[in-house]
N, C-alpha and C positions, 0 to 999 in steps of 0.2 A: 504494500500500500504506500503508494506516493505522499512525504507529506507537503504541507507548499504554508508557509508564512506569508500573508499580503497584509500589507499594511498601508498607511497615509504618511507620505513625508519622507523625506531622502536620510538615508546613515552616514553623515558623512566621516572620514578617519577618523579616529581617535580610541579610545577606551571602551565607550558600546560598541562600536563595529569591531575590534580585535573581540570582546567576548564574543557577537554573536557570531563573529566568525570561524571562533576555536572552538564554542559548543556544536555549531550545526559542521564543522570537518567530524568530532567527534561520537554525534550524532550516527553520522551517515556511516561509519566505520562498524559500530556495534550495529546500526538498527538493518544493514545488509543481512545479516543473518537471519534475523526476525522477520523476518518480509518486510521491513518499515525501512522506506525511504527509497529513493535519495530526497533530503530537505530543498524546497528553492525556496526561494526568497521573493518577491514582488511588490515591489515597491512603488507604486501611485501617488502622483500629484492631482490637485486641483489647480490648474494654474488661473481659472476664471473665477478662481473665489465664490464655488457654489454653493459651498458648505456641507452638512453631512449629508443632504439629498445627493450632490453631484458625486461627492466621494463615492458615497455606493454604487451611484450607477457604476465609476470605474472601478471600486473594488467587484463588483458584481461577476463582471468580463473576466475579470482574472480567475473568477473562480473556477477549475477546473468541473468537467461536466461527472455527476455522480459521487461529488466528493459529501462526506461527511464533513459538514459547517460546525464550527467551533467560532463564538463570537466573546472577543475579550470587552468586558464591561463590570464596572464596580458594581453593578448590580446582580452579578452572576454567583453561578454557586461558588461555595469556598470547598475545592477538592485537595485531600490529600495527595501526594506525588502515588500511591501507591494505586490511588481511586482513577490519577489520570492513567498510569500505563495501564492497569485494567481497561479503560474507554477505548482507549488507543488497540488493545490485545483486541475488543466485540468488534470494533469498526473491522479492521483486518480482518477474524475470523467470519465476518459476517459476508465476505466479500467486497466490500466496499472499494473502488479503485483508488479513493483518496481520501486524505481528511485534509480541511481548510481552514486554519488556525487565519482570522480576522482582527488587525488592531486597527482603531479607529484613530482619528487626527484630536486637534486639540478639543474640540466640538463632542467628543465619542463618536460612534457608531448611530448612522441614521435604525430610527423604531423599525421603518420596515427590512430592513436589513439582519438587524436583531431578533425580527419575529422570526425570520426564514430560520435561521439557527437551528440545528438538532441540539445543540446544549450550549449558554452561556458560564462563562466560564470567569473567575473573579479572581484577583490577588489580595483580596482583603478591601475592607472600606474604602483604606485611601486611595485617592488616585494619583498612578505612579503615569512617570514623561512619557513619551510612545518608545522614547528611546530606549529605556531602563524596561520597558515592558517583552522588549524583542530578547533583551538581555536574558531577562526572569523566563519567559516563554522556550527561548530554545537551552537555555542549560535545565529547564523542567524535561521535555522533548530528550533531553539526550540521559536524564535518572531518570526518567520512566523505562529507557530503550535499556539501560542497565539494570533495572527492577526488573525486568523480564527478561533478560539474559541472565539473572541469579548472582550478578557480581555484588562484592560487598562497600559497592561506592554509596549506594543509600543505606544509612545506618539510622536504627530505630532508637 
């Protein structure tokens, strides 16, 4: 199962883009075994200033066709790491050809975009940068791929 990161707003060098760049190489490394992966990444602007309407419609297009919608929003469930690779384990054994991990811009995630969702997804009340969200999301993505590989990188 493909998984694909689409977000709003560009990463550019620094700090968040070496994380999310060292967790999704070592992502894609454990989760080849698993069936999970390879990780992309897509990254969308609005550059007419639509706000979260236009955002969706281009996040929309990227979303690969058949994938399991994953929508990041503080108003989402609070899963433990162990409750996400299990989602990640049904989506893959369900067949599913993809799951679609969604971060919104500064605005969040348009309602109807968020409605479409199989499961919203939360990092807790506060709300973290989109940058620090890619960060939190794909080193999540890469201990989930190691909780179902049985390695002892997540400790209880």
């Amino acid at each position: 199962m493909r998984i694909h990161l689409c977000a709003v707003g560009r990463l550019r060098s620094g700090p968040e883009r070496m994380l999310v760049d060292d967790y999704a190489a070592r992502f894609d490394r454990t989760g080849r075994a698993l069936g999970l992966g390879p990780l992309s990444i897509t990254e969308i602007e609005d550059r007419k200033g639509g706000g979260p309407a236009a955002e969706a419609a281009l996040l929309a297009r990227a979303l690969p066709e058949g994938a399991a919608l994953c929508a990041l929003d503080e108003r989402g469930q609070l899963l433990s790491s162990p409750d996400l690779a299990a989602l990640l384990a049904r989506w893959r054994d369900a067949g599913r050809p993809a799951a679609a991990f969604v971060i919104g811009g500064a605005d969040g995630l348009d309602p109807a975009l968020r409605a479409r969702a199989d499961t919203t997804l939360s990092f807790g009340p506060m709300v973290w940068p989109h940058m620090l969200a890619r960060a939190m999301l794909t080193e999540q993505l890469y201990r989930a791929a190691q909780i179902l590989a049985g390695t002892p990188y997540h400790r209880v």
